[in-house]
KOLGU-4560 file (N, C-alpha, C; in nm, 3 decimals, padded with zeros to 5 digits):
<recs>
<n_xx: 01.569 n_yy: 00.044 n_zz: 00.285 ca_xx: 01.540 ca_yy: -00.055 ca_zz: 00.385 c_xx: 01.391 c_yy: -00.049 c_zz: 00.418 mol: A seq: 1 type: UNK>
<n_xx: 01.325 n_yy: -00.157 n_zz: 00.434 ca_xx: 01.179 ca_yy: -00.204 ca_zz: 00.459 c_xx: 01.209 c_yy: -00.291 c_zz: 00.596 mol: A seq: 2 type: UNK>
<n_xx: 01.118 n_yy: -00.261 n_zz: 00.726 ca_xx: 01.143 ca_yy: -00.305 ca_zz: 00.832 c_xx: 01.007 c_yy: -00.301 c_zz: 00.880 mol: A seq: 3 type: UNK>
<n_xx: 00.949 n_yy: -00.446 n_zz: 00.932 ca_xx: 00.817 ca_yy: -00.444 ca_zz: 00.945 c_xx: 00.830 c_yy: -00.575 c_zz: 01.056 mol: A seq: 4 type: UNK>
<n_xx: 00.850 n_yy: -00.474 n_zz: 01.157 ca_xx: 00.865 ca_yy: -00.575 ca_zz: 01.348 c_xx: 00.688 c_yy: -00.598 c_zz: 01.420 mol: A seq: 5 type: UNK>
<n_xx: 00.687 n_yy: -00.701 n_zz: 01.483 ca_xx: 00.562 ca_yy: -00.725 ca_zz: 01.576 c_xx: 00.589 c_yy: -00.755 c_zz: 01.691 mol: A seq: 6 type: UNK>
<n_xx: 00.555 n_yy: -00.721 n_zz: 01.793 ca_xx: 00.534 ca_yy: -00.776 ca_zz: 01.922 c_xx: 00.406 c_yy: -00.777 c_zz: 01.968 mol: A seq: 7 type: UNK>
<n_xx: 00.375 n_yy: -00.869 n_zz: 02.088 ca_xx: 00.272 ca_yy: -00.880 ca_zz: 02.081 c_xx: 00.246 c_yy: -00.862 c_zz: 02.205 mol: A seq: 8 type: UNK>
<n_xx: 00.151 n_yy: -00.748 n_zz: 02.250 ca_xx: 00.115 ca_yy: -00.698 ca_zz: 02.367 c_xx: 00.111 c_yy: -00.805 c_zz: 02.475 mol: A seq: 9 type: UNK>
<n_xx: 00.050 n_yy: -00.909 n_zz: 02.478 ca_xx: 00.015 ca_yy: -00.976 ca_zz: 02.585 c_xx: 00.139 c_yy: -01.093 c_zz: 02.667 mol: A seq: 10 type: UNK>
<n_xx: 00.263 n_yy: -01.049 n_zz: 02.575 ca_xx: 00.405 ca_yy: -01.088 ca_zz: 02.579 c_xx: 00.492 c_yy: -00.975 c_zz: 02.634 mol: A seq: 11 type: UNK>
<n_xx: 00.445 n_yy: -00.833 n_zz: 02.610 ca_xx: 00.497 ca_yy: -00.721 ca_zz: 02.649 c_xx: 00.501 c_yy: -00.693 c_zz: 02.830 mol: A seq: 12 type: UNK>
<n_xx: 00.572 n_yy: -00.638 n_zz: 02.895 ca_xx: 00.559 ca_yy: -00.592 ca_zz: 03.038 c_xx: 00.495 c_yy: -00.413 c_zz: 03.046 mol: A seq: 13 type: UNK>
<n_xx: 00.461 n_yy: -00.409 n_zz: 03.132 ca_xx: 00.424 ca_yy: -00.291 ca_zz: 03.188 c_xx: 00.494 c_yy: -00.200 c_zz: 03.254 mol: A seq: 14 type: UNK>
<n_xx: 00.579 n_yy: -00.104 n_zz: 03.189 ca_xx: 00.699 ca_yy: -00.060 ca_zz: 03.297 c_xx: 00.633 c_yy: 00.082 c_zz: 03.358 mol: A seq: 15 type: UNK>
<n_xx: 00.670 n_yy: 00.089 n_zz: 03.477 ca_xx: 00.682 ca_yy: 00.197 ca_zz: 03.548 c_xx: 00.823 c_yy: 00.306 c_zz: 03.575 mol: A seq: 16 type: UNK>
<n_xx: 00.824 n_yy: 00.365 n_zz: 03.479 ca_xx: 00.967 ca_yy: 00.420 ca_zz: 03.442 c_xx: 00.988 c_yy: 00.564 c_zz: 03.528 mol: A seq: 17 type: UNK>
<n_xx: 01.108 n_yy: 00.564 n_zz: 03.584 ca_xx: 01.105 ca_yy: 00.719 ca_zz: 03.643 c_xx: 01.246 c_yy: 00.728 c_zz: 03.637 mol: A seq: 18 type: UNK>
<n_xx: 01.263 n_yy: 00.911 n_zz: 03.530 ca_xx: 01.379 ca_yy: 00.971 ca_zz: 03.550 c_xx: 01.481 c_yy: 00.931 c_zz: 03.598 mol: A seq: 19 type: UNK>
<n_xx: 01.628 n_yy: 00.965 n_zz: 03.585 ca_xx: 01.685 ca_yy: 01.026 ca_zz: 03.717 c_xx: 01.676 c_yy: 01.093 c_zz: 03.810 mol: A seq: 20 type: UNK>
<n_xx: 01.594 n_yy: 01.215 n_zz: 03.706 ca_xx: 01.618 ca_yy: 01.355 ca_zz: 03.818 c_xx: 01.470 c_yy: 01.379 c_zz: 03.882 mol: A seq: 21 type: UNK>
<n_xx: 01.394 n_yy: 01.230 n_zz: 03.918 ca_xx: 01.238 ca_yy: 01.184 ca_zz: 03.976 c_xx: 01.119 c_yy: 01.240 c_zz: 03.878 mol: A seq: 22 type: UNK>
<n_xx: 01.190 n_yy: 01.284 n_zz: 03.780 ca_xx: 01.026 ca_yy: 01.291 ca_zz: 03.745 c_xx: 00.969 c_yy: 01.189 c_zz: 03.653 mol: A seq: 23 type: UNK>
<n_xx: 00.805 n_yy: 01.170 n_zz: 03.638 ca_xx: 00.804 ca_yy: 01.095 ca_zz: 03.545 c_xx: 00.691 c_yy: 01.129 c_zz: 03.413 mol: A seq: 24 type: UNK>
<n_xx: 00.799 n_yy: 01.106 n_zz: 03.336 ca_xx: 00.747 ca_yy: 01.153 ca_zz: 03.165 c_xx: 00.664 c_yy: 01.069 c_zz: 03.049 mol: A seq: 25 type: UNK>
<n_xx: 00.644 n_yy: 00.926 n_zz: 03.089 ca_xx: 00.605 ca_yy: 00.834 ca_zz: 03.023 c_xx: 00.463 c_yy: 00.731 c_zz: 03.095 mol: A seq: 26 type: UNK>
<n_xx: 00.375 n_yy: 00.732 n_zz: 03.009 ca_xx: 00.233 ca_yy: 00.653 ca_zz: 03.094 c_xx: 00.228 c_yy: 00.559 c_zz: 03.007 mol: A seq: 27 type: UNK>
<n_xx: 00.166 n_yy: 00.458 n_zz: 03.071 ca_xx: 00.148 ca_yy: 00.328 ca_zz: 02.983 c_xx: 00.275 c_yy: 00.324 c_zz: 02.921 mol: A seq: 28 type: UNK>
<n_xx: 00.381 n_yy: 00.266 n_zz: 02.921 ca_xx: 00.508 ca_yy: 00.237 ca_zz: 02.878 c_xx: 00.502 c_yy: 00.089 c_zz: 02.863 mol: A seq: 29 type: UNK>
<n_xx: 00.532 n_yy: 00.058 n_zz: 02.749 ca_xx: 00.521 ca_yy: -00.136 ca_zz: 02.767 c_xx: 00.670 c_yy: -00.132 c_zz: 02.683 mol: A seq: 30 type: UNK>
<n_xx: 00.732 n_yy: -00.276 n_zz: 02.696 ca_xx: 00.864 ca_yy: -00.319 ca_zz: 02.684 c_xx: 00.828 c_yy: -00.419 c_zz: 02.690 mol: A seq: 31 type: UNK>
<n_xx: 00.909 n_yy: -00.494 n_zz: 02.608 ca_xx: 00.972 ca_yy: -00.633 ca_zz: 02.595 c_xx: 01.042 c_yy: -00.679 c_zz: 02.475 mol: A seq: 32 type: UNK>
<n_xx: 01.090 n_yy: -00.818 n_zz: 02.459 ca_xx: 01.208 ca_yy: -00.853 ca_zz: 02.364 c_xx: 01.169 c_yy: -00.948 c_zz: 02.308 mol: A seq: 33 type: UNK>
<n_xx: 01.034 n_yy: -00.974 n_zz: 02.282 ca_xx: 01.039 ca_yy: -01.110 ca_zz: 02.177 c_xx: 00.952 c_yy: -01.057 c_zz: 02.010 mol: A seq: 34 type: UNK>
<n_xx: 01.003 n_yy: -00.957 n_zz: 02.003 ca_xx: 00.939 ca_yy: -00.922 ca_zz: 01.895 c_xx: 00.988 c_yy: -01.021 c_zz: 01.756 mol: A seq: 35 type: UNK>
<n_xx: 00.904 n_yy: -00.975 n_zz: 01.623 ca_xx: 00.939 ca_yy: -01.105 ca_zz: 01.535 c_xx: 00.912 c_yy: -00.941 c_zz: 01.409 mol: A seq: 36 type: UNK>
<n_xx: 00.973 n_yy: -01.044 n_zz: 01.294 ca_xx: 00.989 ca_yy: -00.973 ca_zz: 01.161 c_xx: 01.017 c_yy: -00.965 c_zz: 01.088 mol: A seq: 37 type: UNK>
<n_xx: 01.032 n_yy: -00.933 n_zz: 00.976 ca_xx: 01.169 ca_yy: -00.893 ca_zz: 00.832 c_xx: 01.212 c_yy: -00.715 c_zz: 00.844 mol: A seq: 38 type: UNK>
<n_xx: 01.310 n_yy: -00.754 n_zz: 00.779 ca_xx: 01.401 ca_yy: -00.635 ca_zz: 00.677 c_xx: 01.434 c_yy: -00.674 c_zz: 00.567 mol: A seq: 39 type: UNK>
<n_xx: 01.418 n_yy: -00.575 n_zz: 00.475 ca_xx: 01.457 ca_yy: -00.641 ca_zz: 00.333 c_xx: 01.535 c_yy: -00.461 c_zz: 00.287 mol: A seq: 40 type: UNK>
<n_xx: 01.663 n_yy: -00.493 n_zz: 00.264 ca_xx: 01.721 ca_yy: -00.443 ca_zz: 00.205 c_xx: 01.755 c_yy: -00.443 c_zz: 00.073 mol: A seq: 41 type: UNK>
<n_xx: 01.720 n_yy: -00.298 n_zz: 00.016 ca_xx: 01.694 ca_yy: -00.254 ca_zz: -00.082 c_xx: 01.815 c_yy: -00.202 c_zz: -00.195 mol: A seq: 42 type: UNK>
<n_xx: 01.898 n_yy: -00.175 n_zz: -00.329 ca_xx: 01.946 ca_yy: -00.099 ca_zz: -00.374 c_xx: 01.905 c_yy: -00.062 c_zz: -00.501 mol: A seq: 43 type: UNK>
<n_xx: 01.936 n_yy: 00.106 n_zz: -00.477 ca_xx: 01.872 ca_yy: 00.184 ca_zz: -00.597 c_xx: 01.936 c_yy: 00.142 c_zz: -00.715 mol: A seq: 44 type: UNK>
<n_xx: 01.856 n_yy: 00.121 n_zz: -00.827 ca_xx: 01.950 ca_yy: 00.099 ca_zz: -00.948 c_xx: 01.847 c_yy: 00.163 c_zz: -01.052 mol: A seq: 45 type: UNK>
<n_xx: 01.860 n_yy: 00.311 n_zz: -01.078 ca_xx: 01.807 ca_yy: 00.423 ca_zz: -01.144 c_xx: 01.704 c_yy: 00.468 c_zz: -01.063 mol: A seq: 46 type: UNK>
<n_xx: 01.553 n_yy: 00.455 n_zz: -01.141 ca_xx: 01.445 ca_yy: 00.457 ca_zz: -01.086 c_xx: 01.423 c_yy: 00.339 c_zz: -01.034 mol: A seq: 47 type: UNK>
<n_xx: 01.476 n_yy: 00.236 n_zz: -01.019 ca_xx: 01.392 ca_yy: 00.086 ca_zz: -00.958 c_xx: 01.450 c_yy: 00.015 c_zz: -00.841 mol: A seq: 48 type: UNK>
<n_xx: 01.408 n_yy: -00.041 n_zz: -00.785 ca_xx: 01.477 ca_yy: -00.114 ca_zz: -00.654 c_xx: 01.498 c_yy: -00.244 c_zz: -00.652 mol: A seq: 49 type: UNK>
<n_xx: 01.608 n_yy: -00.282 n_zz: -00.594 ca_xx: 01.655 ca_yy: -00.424 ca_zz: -00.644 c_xx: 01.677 c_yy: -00.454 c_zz: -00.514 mol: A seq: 50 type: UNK>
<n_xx: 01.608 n_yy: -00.599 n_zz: -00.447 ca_xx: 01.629 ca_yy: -00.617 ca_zz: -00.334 c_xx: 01.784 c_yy: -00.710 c_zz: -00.345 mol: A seq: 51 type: UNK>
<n_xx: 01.817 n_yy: -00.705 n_zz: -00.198 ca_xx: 01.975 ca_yy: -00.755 ca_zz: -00.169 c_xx: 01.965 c_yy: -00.843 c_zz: -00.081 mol: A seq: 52 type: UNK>
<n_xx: 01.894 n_yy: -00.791 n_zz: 00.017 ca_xx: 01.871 ca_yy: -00.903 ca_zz: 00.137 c_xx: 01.700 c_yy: -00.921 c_zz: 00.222 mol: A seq: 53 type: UNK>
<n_xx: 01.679 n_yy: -00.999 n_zz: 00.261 ca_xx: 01.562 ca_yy: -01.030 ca_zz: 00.299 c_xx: 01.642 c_yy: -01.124 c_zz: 00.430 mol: A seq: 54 type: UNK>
<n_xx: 01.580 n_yy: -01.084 n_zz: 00.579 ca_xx: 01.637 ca_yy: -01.104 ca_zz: 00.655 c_xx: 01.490 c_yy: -01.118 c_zz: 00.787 mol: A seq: 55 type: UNK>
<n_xx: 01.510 n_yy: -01.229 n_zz: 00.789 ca_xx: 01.438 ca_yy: -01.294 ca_zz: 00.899 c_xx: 01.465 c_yy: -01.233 c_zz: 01.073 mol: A seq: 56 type: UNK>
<n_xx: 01.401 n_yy: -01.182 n_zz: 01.116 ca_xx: 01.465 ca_yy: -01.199 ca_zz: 01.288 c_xx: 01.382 c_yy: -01.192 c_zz: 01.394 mol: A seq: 57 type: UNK>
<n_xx: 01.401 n_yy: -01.237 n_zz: 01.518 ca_xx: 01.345 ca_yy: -01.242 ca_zz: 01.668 c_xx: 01.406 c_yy: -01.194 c_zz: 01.750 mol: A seq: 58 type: UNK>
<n_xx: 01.317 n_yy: -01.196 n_zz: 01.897 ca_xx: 01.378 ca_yy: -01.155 ca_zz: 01.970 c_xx: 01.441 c_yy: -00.969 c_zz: 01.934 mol: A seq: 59 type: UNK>
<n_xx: 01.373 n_yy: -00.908 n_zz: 01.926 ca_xx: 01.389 ca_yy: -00.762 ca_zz: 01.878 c_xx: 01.321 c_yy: -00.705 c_zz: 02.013 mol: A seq: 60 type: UNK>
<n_xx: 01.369 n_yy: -00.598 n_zz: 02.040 ca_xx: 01.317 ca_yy: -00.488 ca_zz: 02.183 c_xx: 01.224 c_yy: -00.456 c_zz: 02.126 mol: A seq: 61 type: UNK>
<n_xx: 01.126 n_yy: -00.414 n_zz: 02.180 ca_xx: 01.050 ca_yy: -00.354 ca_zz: 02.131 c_xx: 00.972 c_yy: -00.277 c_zz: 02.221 mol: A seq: 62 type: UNK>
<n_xx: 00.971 n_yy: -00.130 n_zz: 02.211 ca_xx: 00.945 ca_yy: -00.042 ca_zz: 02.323 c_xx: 00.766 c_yy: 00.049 c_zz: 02.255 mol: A seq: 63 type: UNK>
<n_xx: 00.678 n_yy: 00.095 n_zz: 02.351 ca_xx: 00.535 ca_yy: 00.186 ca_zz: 02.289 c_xx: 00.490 c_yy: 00.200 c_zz: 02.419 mol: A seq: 64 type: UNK>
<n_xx: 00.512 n_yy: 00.365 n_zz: 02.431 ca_xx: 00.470 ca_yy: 00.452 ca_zz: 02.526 c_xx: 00.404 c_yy: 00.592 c_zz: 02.504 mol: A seq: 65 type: UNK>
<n_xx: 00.358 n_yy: 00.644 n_zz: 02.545 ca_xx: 00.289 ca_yy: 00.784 ca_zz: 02.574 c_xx: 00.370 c_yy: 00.897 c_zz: 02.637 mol: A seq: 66 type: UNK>
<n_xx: 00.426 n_yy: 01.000 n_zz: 02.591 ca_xx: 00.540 ca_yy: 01.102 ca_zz: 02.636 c_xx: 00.429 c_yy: 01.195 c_zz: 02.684 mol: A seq: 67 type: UNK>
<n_xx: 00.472 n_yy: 01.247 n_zz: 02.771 ca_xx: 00.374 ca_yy: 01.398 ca_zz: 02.838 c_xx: 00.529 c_yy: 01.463 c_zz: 02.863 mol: A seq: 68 type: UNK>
<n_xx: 00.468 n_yy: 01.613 n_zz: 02.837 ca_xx: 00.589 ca_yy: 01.697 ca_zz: 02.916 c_xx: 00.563 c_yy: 01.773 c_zz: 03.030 mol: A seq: 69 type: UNK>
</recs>
C-alpha cells in the first residue's frame, strides 16, 4: 500500500488538548478533516508489484502535533 494524504494547514484548527488525568502532553496540536489524496494498492507477484487499486479520497482526519513527556 502507497498512501500519500494532504491537508492543508490554513484549513486545519488549533487544538488545545488536555489529558484526563490534567496534564498536558501535546503543543501546537492542529486537527482537522478535509484532507485529500490517493492509495494505491499494491500485489506482490514475485519480485514485481502489480497495482490493484488506485483510490481517490477526501475528507480524511488529519492530525500533526509535538509530544513532550
Amino acid at each position: 500500500m502507497r498512501t500519500n494524504i494532504h491537508c492543508r494547514k490554513d484549513e486545519m484548527l488549533k487544538i488545545n488538548y488536555e489529558a484526563p488525568d490534567g496534564t498536558k502532553k501535546h503543543n501546537s496540536l492542529w486537527n482537522g478533516g478535509t484532507g485529500k489524496g490517493r492509495i494505491k494498492l499494491y500485489e506482490k507477484c514475485g519480485k514485481d508489484l502489480k497495482l490493484i487499486d488506485d483510490i481517490s479520497v477526501t475528507h480524511v482526519g488529519c492530525e500533526y502535533g509535538e509530544f513532550s513527556e
